[in-house]
C-alpha positions as CSV (number, residue, x, y, z in Angstrom):
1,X,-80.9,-14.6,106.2
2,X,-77.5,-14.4,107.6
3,X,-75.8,-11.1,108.8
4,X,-72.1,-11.2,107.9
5,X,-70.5,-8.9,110.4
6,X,-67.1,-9.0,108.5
7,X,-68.5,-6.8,105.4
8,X,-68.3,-3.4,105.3
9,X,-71.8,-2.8,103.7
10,X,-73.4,-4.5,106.5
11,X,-71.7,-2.4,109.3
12,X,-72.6,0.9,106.6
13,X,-76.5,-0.4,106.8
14,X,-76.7,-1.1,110.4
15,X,-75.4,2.5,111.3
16,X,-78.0,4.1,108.7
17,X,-80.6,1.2,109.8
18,X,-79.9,3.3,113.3
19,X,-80.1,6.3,112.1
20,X,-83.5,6.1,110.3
21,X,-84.5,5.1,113.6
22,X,-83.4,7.7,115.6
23,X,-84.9,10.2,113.4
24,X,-88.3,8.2,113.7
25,X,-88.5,8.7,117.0
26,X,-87.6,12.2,117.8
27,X,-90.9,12.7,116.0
28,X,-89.6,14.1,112.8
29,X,-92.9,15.3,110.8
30,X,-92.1,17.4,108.0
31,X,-91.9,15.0,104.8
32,X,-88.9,16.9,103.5
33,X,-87.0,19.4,105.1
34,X,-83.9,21.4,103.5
35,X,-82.0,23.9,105.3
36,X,-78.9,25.6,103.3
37,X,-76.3,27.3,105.0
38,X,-72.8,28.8,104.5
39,X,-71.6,25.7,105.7
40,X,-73.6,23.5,103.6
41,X,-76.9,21.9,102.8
42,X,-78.8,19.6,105.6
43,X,-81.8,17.4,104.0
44,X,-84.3,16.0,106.8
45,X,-87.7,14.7,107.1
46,X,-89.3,11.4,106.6
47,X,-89.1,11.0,103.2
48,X,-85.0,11.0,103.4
49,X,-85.3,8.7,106.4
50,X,-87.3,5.9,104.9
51,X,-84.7,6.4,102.2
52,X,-82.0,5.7,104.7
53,X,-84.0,2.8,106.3
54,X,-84.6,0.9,103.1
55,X,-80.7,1.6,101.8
56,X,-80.0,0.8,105.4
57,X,-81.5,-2.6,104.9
58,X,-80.1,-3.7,101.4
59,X,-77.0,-2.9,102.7
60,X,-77.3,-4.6,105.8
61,X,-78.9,-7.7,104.3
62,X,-76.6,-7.6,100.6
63,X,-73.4,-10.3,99.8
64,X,-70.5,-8.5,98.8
65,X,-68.4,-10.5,96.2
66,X,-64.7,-11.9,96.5
C-alpha cells in the first residue's frame, strides 16, 4: 500500500481518519447523537464516527484517476 500525498482524497481521509480518532477518545458513548438547532443540525456518536473512520480510510488508501 502506498500513500500518495499529492491527491486530494488522501489528505480528505487522513483529516476524517483524525477526526474519528479524536472523537474516540474523548470517550464519546452514545451510539447516535443528534442535536438540532437554529443554526443547524450536529450528528455525533459512534456510529457516525466509525462511519468517518472507514470513509476516512477508503479515502486515504483509494487511486484517483488521470
Amino acid at each position: 500500500m502506498n500513500i500518495n500525498l499529492s491527491q486530494k482524497s488522501t489528505k480528505t481521509g487522513l483529516i476524517l481518519l483524525a477526526s474519528a480518532v479524536a472523537g474516540l477518545v474523548t470517550g464519546n458513548q452514545e451510539l447516535v447523537d443528534m442535536t438540532v438547532t437554529e443554526s443547524g443540525a450536529q450528528v455525533g456518536g459512534i456510529i457516525p464516527v466509525v462511519a468517518a473512520m472507514l470513509i476516512g480510510l477508503w479515502d486515504t488508501f483509494r487511486k484517483e484517476k488521470e
